[in-house]
N, C-alpha and C positions, 0 to 999 in steps of 0.2 A: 598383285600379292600372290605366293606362291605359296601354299597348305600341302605340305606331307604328313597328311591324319592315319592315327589310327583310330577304328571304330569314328563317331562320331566329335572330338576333339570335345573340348571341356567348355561348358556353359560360359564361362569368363571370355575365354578366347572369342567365341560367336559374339558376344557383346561388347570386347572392344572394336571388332569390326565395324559393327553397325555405329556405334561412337564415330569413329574416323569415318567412316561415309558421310554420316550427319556431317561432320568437322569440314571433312573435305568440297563440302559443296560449292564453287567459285574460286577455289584454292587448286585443286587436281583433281585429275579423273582418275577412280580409282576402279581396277577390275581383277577377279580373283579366279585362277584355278586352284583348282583339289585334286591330289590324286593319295586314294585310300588305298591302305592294307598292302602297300610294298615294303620292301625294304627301305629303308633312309634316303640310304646311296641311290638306289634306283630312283626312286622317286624325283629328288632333283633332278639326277640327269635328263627325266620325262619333264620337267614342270622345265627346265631350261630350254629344252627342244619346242615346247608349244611356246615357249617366249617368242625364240626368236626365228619364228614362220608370223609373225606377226607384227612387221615395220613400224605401226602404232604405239608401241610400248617404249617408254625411253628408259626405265627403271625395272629392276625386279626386285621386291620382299619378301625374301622369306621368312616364316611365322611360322612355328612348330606349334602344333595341337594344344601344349601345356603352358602357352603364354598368355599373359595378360597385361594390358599398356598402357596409356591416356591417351585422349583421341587429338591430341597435335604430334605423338611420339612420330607416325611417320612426315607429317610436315619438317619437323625440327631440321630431322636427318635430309629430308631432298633438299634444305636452305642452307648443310652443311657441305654439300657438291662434289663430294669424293667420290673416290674410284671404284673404296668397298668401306662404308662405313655399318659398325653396327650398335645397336645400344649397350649401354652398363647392362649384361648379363649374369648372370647369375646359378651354379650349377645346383643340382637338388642333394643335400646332401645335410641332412640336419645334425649337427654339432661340427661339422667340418666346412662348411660352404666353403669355395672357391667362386671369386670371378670368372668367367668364362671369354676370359682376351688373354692375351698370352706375347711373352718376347720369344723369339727364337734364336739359341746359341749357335755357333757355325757348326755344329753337327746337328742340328735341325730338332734335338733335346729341345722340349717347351717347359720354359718356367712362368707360372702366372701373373699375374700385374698385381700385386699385393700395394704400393703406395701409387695412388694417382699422381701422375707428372701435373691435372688441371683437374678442379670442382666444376668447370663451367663451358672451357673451350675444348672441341674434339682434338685428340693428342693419337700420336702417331703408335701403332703396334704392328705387332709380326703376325699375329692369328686371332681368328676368332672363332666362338659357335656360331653358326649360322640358326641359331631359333630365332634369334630377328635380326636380319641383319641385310642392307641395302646394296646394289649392285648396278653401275649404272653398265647399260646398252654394250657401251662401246670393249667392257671389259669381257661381257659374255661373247662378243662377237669374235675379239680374239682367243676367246680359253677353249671355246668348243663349247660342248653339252658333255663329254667324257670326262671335264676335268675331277669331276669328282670319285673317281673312281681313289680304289684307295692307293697311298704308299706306301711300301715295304723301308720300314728305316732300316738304320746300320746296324741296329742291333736283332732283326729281323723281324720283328712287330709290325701289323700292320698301324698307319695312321689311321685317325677316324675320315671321313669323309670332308667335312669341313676344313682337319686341319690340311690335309692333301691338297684340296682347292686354294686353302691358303699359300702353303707352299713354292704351287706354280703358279701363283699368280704372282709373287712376289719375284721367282725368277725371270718372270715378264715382264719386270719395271711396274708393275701396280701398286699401290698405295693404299692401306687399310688401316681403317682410323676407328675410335672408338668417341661416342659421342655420352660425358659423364653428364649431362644434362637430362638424357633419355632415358631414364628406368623402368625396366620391364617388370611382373613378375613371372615367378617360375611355380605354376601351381603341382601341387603334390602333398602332401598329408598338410599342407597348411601353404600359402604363397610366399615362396623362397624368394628376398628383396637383397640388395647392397646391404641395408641393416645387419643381414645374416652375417655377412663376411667379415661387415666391422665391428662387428660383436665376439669374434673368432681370433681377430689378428692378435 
């Protein structure tokens, strides 16, 4: 599990960890770095680098500070055996939420996943946030540690870091899945759920 905190990350977060340890015990091994007080961007590319000097690890998750989950959420997702799968997220934005998965047009423009293709089965998408979201081994190995770095679109904006990594992973042949069974939430003046979004549409 890979933590880009700031400051000391949010009480909720700290206790679904220890949840999924408990959860995880005879299920998977689970083991965490932290790297505090960088940048976003930096920070994965640091927490991707200490992955993979470390042959042991066959998965990484990342878990942004402001999350909160149930303690089979990462079980769900390793039984779902994608490439880059991540949970039903959720951006913080109260009277506007947006889901945080996304389809990509051929000019790489992201429009959001507003009707689920599935209530229950992981369904296929073009991007995600990375505030939790699962990456197996063999995808790190070919992306590099830089891939997150950002991209400059056509219109000359930079992407955010997440959706960059998404990006190139897809023109790598990668496959990135979102799994509607796995609800995170997203804490901020109150914990921002899927509720929020379909409360919106």
């Amino acid at each position: 599990m890979a933590l880009p905190l700031y400051g000391n990350g949010e009480r909720e977060m700290w206790l679904s960890i220890l949840e999924t340890l408990l959860y995880g015990q005879g299920r998977f091994d689970l083991a965490y770095a932290v790297i505090t007080d960088q940048p976003v961007e930096l920070a994965r590319i640091q927490l991707v680098e200490y992955f993979l000097k470390h042959q042991e690890f066959d998965y990484l998750l990342f878990a942004d500070a402001d999350m909160m989950w149930g303690r089979d959420a990462i079980y769900t997702l390793l039984s779902a055996d994608k490439d880059i799968i991540t949970a039903l997220t959720t951006e913080r934005k109260q009277g506007q939420t947006r889901r945080a998965i996304n389809y990509l047009r051929a000019d790489n423009i992201i429009t959001w996943v507003k009707d689920l293709p599935s209530e229950t089965e992981p369904f296929e998408i073009d991007a995600c946030g990375m505030a939790f979201a699962l990456i197996k081994r063999k995808v790190l190995e070919v992306m590099g540690q830089n891939s997150f770095e950002r991209i400059t679109m056509e219109d000359g904006t930079k992407a955010s870091e997440d959706l960059s990594y998404c990006i190139r992973a897809k023109q790598k042949g990668f496959q990135i899945w979102c799994h509607p069974q796995v609800k995170v939430g997203h804490i901020g003046k109150y914990v921002y759920t899927d509720a929020d979004v379909r409360a919106h549409i």
